[in-house]
Backbone of each chain as ProteinMPNN parsed JSONL, in Angstrom:
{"seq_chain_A": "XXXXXXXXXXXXXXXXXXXXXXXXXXXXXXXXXXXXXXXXXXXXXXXXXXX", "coords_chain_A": {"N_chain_A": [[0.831, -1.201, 0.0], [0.191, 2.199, -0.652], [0.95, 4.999, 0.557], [1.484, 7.633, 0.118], [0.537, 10.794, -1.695], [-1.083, 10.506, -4.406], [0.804, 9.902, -7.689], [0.835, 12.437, -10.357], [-0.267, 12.385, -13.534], [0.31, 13.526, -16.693], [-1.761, 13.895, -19.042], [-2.869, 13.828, -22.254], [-5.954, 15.083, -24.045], [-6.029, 13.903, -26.501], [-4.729, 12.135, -27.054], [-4.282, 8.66, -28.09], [-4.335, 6.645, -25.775], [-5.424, 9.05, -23.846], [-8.355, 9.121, -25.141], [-8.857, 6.509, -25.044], [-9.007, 6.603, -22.412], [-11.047, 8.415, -21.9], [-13.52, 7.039, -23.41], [-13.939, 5.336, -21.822], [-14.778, 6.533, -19.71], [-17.049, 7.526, -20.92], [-18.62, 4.87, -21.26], [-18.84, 4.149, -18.379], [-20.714, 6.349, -17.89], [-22.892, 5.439, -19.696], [-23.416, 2.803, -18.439], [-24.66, 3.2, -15.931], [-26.839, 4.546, -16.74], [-28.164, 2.7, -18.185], [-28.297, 1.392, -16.042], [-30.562, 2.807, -14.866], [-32.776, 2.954, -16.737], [-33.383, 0.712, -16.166], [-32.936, -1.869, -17.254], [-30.681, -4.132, -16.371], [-31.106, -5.874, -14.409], [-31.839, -8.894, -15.674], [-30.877, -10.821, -16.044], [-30.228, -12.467, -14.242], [-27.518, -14.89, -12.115], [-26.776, -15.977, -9.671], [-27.246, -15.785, -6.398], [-24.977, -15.048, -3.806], [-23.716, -14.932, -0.942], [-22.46, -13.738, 2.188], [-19.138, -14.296, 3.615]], "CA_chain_A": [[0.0, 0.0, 0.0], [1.461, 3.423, -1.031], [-0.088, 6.125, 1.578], [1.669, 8.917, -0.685], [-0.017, 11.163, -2.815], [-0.941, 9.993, -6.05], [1.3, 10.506, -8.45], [0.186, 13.324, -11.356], [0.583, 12.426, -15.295], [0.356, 14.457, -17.668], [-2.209, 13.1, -20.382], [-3.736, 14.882, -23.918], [-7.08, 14.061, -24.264], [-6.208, 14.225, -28.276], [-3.875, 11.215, -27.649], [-5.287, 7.426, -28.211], [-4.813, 6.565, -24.281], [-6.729, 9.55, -23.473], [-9.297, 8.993, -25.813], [-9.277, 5.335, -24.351], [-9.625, 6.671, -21.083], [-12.518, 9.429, -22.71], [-14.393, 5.91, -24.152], [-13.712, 4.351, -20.155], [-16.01, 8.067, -18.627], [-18.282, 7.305, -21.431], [-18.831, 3.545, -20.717], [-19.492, 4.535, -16.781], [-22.27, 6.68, -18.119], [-23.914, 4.067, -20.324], [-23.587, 2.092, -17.222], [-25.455, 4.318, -14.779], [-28.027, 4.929, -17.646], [-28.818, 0.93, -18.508], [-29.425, 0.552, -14.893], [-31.735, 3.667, -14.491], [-33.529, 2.306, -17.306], [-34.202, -0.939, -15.946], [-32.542, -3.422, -18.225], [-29.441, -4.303, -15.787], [-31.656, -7.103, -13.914], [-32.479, -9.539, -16.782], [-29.482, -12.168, -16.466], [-29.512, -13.189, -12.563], [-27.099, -16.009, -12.428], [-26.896, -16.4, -8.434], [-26.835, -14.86, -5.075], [-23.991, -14.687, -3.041], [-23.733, -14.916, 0.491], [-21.231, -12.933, 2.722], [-18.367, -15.05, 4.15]], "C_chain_A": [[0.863, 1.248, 0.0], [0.351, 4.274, -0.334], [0.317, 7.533, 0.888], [0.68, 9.639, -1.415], [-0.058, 10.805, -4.551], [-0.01, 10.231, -7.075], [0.363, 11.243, -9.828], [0.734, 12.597, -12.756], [-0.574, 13.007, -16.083], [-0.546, 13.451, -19.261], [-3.02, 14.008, -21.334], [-4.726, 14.191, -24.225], [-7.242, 13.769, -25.788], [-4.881, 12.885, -28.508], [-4.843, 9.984, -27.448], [-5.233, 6.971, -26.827], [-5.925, 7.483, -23.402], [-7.781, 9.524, -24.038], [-9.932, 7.596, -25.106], [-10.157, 5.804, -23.315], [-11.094, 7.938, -21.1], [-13.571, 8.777, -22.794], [-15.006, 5.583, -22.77], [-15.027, 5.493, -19.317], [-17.063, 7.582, -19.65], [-19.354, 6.209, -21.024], [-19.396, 3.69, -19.429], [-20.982, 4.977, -16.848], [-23.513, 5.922, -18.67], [-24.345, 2.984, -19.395], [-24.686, 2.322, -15.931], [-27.29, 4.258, -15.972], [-28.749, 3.275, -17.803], [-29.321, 0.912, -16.883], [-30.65, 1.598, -14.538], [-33.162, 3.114, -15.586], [-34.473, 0.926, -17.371], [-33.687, -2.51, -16.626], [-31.204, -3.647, -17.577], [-29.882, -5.321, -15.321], [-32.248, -8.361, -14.634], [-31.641, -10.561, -16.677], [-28.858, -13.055, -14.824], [-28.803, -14.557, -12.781], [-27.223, -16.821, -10.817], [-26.531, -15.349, -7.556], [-26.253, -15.66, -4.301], [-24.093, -14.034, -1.45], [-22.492, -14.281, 1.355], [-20.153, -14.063, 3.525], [-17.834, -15.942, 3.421]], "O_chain_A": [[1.978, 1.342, 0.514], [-0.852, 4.244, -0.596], [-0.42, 8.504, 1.055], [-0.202, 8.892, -1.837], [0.74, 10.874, -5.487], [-0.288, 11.381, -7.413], [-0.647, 10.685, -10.256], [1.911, 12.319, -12.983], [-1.804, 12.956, -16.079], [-0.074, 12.695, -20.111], [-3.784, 14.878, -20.915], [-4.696, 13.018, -24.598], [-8.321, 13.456, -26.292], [-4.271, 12.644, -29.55], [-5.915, 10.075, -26.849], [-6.401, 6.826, -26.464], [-6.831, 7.106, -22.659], [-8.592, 10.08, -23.298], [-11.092, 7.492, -24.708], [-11.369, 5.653, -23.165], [-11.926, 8.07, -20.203], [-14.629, 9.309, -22.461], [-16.214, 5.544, -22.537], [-15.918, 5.152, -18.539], [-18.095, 7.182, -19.11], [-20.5, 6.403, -20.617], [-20.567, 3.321, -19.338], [-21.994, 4.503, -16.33], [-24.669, 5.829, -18.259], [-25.4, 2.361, -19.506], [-25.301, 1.509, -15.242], [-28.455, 3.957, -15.713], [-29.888, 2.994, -17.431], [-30.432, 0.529, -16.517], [-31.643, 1.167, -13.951], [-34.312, 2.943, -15.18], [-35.414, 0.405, -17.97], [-33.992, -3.694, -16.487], [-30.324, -3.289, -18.36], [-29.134, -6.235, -15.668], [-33.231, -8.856, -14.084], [-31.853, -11.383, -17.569], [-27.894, -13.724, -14.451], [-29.343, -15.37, -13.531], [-27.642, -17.973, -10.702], [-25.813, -14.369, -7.753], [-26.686, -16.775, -4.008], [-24.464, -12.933, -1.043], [-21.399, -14.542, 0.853], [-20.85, -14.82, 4.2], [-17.037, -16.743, 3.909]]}, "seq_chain_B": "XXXXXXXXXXXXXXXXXXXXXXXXXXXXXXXXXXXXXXXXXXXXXXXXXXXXXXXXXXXXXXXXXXXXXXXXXXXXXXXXXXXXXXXXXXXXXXXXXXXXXXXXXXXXXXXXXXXXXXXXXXXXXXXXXXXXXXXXXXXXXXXXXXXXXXXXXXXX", "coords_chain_B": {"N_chain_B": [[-13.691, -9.777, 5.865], [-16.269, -9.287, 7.914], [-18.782, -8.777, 7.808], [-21.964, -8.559, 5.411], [-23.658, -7.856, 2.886], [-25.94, -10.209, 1.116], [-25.14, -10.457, -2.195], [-26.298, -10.18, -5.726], [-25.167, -12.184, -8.404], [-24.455, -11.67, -11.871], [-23.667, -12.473, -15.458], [-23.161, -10.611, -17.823], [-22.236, -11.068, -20.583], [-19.291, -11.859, -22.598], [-16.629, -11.319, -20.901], [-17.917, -9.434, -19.172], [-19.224, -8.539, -16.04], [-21.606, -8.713, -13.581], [-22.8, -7.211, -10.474], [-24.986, -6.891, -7.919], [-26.449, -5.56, -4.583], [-29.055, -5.426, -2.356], [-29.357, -2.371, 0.206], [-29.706, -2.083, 3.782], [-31.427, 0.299, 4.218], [-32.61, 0.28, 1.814], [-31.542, 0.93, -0.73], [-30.729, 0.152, -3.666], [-27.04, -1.043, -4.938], [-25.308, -1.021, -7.52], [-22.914, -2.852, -9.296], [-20.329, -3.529, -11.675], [-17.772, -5.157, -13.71], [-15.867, -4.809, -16.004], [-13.476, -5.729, -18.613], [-10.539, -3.977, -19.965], [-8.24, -4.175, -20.95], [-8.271, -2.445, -23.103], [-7.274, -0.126, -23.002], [-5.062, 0.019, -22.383], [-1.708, -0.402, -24.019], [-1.314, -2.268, -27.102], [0.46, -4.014, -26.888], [1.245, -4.74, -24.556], [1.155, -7.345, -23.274], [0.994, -8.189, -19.982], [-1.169, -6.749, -19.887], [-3.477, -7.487, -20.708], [-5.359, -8.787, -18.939], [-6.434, -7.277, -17.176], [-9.679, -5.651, -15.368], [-12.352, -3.372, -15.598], [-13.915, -1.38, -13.083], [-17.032, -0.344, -12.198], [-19.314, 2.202, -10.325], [-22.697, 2.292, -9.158], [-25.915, 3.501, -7.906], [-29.142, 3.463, -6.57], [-31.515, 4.881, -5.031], [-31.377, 6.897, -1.54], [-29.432, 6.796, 1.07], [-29.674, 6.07, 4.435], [-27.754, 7.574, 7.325], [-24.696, 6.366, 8.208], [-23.344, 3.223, 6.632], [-21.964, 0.372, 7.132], [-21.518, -2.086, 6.179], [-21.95, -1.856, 3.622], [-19.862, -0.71, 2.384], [-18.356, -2.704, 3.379], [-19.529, -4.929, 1.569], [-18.962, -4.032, -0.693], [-16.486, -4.037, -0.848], [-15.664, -6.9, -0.524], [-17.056, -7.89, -2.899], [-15.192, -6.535, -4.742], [-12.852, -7.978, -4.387], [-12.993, -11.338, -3.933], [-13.911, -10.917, -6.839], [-11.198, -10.379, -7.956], [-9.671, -12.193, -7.089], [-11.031, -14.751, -8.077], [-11.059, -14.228, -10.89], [-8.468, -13.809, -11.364], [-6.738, -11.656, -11.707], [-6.307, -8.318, -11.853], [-7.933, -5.247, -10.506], [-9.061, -1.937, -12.565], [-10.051, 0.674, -11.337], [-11.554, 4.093, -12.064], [-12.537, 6.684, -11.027], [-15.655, 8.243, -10.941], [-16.25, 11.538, -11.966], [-18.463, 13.214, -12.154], [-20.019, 14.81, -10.179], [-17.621, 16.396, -9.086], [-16.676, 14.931, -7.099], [-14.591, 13.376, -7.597], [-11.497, 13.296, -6.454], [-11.917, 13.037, -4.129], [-13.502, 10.031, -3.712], [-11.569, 8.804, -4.431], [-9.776, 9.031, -2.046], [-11.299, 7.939, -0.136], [-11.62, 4.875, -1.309], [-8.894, 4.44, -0.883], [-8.979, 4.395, 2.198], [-10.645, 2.277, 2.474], [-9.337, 0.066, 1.464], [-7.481, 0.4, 3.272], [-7.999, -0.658, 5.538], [-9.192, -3.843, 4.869], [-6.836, -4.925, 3.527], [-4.772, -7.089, 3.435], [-3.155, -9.68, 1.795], [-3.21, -7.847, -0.612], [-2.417, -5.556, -2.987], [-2.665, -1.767, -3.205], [-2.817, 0.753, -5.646], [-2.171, 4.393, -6.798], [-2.699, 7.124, -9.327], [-2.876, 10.05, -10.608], [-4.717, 11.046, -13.312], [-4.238, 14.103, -15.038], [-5.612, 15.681, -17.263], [-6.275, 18.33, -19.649], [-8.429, 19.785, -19.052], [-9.409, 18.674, -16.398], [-9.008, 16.758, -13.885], [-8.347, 13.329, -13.086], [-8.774, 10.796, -11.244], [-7.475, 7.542, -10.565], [-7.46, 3.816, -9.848], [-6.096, 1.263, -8.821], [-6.463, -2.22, -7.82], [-4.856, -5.128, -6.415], [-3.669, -8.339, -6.222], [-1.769, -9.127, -3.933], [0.58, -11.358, -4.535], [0.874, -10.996, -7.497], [3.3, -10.971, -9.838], [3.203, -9.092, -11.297], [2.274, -6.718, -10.229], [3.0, -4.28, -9.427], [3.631, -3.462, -11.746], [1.642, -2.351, -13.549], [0.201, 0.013, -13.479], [2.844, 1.576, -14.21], [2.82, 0.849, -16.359], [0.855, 2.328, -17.709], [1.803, 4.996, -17.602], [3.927, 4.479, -19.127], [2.725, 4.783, -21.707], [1.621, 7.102, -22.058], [3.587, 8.744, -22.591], [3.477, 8.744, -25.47]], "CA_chain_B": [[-14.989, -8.635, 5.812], [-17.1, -9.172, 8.656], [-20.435, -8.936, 7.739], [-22.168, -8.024, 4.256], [-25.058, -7.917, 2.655], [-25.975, -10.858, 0.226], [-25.418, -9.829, -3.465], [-26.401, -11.075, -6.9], [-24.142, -11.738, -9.749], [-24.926, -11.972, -13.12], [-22.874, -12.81, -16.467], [-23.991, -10.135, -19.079], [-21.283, -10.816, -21.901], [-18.289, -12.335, -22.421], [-15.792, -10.372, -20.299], [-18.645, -8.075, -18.544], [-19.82, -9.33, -15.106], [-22.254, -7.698, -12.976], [-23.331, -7.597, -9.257], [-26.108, -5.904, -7.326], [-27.217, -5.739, -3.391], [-29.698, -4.241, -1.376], [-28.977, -2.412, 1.404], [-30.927, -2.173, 5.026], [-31.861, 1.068, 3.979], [-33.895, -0.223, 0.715], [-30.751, 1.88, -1.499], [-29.64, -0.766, -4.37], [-26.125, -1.134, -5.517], [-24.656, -2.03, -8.693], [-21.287, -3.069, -9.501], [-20.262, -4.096, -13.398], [-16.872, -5.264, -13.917], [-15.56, -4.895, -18.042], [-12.143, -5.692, -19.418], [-9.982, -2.56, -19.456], [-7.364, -4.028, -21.937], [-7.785, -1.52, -24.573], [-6.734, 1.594, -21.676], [-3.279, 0.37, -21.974], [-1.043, -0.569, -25.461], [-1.603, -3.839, -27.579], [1.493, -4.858, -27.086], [1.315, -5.098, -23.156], [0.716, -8.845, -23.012], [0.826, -8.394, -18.804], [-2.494, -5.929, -19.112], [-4.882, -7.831, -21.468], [-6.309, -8.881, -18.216], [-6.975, -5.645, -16.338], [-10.688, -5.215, -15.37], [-12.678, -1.963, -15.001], [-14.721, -1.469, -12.119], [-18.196, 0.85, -12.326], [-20.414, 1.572, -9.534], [-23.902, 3.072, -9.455], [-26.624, 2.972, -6.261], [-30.29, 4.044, -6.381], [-31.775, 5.433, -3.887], [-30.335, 7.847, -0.703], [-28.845, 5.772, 2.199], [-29.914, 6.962, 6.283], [-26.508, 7.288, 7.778], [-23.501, 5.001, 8.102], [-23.776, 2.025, 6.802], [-20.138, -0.325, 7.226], [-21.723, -3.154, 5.095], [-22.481, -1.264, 2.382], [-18.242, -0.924, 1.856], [-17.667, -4.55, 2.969], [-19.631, -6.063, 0.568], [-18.027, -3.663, -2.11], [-14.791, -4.374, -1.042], [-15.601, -8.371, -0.358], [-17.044, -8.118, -4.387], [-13.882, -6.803, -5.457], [-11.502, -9.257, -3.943], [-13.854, -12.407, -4.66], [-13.466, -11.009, -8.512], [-9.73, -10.559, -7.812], [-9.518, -13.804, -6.523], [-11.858, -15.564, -9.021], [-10.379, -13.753, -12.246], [-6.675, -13.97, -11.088], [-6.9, -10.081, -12.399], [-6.126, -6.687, -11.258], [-9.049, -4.501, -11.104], [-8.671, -0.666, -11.965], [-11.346, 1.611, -11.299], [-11.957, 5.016, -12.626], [-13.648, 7.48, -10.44], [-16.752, 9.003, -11.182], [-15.862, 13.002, -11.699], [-19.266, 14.097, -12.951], [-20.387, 15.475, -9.045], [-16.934, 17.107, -8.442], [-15.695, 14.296, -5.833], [-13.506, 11.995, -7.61], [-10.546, 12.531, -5.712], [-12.563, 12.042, -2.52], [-13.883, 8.787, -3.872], [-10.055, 8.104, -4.429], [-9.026, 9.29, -0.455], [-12.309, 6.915, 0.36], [-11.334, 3.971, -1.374], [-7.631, 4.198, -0.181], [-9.028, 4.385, 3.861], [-10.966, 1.244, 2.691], [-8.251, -0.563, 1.563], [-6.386, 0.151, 3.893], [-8.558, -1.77, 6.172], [-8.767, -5.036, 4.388], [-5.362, -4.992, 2.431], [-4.383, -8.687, 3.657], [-3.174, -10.465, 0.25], [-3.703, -7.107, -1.886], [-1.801, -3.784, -2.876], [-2.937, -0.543, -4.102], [-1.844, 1.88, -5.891], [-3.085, 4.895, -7.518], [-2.507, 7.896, -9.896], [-4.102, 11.771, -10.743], [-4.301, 11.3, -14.529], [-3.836, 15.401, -15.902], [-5.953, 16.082, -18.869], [-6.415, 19.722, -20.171], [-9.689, 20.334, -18.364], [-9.742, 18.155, -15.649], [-7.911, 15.595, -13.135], [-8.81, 12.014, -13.615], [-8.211, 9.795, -10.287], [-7.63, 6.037, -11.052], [-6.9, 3.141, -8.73], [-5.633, -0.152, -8.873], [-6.675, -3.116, -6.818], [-4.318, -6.503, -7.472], [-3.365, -9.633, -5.315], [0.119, -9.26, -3.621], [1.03, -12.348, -5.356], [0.739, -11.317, -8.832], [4.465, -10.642, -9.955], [3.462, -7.738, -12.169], [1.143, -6.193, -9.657], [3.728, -2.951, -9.755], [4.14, -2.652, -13.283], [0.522, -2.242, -14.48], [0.242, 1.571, -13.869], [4.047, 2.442, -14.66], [2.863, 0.816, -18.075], [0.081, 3.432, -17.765], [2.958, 5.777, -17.637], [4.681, 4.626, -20.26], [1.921, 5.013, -22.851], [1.458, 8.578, -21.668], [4.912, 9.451, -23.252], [3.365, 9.016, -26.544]], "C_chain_B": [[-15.281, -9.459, 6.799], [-18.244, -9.728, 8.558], [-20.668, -8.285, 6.202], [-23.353, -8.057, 3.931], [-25.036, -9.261, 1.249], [-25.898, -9.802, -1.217], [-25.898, -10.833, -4.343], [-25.674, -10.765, -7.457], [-24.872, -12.638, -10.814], [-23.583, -12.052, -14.192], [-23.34, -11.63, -17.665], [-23.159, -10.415, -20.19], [-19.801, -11.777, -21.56], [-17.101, -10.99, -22.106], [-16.43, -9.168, -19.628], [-19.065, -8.832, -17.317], [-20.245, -7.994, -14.182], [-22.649, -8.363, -11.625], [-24.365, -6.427, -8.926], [-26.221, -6.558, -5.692], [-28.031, -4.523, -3.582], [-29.388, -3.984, 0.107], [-30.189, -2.393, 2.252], [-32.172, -0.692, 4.505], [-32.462, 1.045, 2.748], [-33.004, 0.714, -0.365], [-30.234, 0.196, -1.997], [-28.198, -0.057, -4.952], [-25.532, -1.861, -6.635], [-23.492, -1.774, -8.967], [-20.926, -4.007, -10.975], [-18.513, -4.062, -13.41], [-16.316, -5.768, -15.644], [-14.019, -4.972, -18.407], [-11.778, -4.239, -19.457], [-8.452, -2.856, -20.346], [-6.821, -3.011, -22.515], [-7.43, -0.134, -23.799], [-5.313, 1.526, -22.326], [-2.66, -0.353, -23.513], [-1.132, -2.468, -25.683], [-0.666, -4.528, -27.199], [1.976, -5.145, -25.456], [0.888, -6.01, -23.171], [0.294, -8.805, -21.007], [-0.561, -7.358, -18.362], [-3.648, -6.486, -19.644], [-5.846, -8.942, -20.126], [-6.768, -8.434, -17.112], [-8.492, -5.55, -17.268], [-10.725, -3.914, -14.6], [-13.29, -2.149, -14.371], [-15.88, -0.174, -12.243], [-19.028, 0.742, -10.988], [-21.744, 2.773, -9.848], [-24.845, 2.681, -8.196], [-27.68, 3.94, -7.01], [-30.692, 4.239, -5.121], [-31.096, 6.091, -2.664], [-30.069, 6.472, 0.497], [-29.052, 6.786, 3.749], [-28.853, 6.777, 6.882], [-25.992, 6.369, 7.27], [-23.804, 3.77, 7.952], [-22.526, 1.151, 6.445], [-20.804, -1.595, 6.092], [-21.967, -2.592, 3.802], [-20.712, -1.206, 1.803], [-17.709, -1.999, 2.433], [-18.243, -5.35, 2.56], [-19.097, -5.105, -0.626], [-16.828, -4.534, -2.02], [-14.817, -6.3, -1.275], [-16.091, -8.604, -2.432], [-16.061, -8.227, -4.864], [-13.107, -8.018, -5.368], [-12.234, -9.992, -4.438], [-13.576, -12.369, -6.503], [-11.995, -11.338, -8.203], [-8.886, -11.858, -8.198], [-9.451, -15.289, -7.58], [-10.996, -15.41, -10.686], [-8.794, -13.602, -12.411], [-6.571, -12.403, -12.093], [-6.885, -8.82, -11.579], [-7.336, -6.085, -11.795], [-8.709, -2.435, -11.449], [-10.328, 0.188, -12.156], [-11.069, 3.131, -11.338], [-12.872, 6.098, -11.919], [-14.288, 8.568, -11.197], [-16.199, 10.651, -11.042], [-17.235, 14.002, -11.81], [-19.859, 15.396, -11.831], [-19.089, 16.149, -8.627], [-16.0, 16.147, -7.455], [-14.99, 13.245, -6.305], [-12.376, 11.777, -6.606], [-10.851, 12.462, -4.2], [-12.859, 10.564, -2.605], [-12.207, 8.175, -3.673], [-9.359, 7.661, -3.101], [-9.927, 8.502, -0.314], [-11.722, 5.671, 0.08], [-9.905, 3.134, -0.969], [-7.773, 3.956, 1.74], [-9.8, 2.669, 3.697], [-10.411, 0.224, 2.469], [-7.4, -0.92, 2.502], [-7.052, -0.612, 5.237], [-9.079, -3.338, 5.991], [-8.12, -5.57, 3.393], [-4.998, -6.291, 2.491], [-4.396, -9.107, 2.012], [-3.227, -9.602, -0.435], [-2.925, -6.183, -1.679], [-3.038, -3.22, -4.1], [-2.411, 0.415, -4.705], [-2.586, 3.114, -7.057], [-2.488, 5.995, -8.348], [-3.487, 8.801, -10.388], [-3.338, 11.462, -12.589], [-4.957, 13.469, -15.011], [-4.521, 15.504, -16.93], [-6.25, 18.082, -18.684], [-6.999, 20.372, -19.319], [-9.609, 20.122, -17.061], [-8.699, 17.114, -15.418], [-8.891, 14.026, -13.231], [-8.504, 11.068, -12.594], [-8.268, 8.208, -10.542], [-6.668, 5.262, -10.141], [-6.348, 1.875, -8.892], [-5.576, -0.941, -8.548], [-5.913, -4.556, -7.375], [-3.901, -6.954, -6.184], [-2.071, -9.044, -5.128], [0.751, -10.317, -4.409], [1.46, -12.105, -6.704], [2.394, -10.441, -9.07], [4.184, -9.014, -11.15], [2.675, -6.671, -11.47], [1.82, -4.414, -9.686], [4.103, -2.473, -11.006], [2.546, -1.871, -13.778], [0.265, -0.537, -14.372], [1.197, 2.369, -14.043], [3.749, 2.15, -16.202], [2.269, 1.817, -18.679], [1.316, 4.437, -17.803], [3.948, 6.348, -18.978], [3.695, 5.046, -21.415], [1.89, 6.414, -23.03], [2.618, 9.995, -22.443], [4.314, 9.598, -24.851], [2.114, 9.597, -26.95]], "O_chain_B": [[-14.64, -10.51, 6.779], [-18.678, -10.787, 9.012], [-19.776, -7.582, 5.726], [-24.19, -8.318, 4.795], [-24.106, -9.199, 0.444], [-26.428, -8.695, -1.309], [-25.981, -12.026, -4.05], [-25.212, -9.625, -7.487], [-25.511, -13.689, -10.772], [-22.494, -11.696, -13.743], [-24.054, -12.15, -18.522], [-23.568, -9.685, -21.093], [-19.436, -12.23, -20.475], [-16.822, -10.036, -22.832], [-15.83, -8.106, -19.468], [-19.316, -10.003, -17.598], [-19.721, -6.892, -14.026], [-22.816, -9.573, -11.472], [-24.507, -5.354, -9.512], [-26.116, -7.768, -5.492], [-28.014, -3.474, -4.226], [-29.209, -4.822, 0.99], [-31.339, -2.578, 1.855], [-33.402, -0.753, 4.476], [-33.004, 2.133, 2.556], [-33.773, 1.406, -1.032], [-29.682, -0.666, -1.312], [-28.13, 1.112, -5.332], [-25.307, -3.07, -6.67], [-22.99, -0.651, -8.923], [-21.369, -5.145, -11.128], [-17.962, -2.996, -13.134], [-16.426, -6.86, -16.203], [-13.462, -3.875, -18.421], [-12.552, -3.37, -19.056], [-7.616, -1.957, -20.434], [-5.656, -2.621, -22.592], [-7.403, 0.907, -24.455], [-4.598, 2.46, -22.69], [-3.572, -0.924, -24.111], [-1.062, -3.434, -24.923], [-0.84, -5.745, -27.124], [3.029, -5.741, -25.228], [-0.323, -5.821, -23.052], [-0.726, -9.42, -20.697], [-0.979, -7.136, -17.225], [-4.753, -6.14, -19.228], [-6.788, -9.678, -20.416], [-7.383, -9.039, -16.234], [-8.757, -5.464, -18.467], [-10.025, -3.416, -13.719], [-13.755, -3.274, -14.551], [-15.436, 0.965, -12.384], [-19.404, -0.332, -10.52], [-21.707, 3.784, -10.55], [-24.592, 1.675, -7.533], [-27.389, 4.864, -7.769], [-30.128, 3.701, -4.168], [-29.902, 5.793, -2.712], [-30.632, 5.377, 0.507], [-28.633, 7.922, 3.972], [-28.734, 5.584, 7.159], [-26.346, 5.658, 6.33], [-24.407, 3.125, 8.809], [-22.097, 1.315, 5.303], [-20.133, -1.759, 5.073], [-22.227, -3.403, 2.913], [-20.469, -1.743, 0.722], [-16.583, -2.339, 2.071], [-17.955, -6.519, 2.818], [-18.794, -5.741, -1.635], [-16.352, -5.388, -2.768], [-14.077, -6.87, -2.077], [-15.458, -9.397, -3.129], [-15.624, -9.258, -5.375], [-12.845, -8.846, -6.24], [-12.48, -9.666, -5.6], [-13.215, -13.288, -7.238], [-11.623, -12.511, -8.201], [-8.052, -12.287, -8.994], [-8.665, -16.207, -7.812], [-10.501, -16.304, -11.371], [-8.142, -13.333, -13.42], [-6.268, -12.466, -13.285], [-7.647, -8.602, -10.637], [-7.786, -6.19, -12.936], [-8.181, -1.754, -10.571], [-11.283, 0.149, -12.932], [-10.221, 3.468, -10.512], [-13.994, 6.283, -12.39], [-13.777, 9.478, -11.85], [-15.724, 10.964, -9.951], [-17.199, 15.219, -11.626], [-20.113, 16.54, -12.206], [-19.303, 16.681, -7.538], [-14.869, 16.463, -7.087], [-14.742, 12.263, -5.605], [-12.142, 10.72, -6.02], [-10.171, 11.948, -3.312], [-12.516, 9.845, -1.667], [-11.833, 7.29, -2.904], [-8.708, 6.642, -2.873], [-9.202, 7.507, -0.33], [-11.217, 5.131, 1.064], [-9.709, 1.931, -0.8], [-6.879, 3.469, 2.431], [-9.608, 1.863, 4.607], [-10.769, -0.752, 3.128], [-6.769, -1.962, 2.679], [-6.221, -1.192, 5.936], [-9.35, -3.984, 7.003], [-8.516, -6.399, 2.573], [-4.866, -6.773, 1.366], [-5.315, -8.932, 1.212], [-3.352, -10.114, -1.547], [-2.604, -5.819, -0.548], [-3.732, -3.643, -5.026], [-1.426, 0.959, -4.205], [-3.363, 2.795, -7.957], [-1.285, 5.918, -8.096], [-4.669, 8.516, -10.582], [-2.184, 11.565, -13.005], [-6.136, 13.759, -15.212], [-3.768, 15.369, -17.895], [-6.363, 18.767, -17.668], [-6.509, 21.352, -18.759], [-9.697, 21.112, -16.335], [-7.854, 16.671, -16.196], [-10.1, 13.975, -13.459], [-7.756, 10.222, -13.085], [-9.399, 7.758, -10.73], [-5.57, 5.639, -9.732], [-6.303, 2.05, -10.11], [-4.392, -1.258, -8.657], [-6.208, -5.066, -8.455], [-3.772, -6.221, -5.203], [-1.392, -8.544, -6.026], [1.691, -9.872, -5.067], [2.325, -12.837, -7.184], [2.59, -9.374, -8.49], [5.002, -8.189, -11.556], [2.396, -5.679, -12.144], [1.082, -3.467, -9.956], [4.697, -1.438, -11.309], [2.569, -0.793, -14.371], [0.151, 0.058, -15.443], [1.016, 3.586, -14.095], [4.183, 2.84, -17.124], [2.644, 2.31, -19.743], [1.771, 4.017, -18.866], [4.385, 7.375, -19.497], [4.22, 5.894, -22.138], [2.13, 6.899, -24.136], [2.584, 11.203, -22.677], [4.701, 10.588, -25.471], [1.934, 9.918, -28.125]]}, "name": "protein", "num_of_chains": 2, "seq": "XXXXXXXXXXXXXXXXXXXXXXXXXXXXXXXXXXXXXXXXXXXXXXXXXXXXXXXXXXXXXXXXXXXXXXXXXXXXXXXXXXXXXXXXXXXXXXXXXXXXXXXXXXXXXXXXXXXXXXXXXXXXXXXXXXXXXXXXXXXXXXXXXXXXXXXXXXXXXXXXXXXXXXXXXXXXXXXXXXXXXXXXXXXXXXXXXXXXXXXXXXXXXXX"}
């Protein structure tokens, strides 16, 4: 575990990693949105018990 | 972990896996875990199995609730575990508090770290700071390279 401050980098959102990581914020949202919509619960496979 | 709340998991896709609880307070949680390959360069053979982590919750929550972050954290690991895979997760910026989510998920770590490191980085874009984390087994011999590779890509 690193208790430091994060390290900073330096990224261009006009390069193909930041664009990746542009796609990665998009994806989150599509994520958030499918489940507000309702279609996230359609594929139960099993529930999971704590321990 | 302690104590948790039962979850469900589901399969939606090949390489997408999803979970959900409910908490006491009648607030669901969802948790979607997606490949995360294509973040980092084709030619990193040691990242094509880095997953992303998403979360999302309906409804407000009535105070403190400690199970509500040890069945997150008990999800993660369990994937961890299960997928022999580093997870990295991406905080949410759209409300302003990513790098609180970041200082959050580092205090929760740091309470059931056993078997796991973290490690994290402030990705820099133009506009905005970008906090991203890294959850991986102590075991895994590359568990320190996977965000210097992030690093390296960054050069180009």
């Amino acid at each position: 575990m690193k208790n430091n401050k994060p390290k900073v980098i330096q990224i261009s959102s006009d390069s193909i990693v930041g664009k990746n990581f542009l796609k990665a914020i998009k994806a989150q949202k599509e994520f958030k949105e499918k489940v507000e919509s309702g279609s996230f619960s359609k594929s139960k496979i099993k529930k999971v018990t704590c321990g | 972990v302690d104590s948790c709340y039962l979850f469900d998991f589901y399969e939606s896709g090949v390489n997408s896996f999803k979970y959900s609880f409910l908490t006491a307070s009648g607030s669901e949680y969802f948790i979607s875990f997606d490949i995360a390959s294509y973040l980092f360069h084709q030619d990193c053979l040691i990242c094509n199995n880095i997953y992303s982590i998403s979360f999302y919750h309906e409804g407000s929550n009535s105070g403190y609730d400690e199970n509500i972050r040890n069945t997150i954290i008990k999800i993660i690991f369990d994937f961890i575990n299960e997928k022999n895979c580093p997870v990295l997760f991406i905080c949410d910026m759209t409300d302003g508090l990513a790098e609180s989510r970041l200082r959050l998920f580092t205090r929760w770590f740091n309470l059931f770290s056993d078997g796991f490191l973290f490690d994290s980085r402030l990705l820099q874009f133009e506009q905005f700071i970008l906090p991203v984390g890294l959850f991986g087994k102590e075991s895994d011999p590359n568990i320190n390279h996977y965000l210097e590779q992030m690093e390296f890509e960054f050069l180009f």
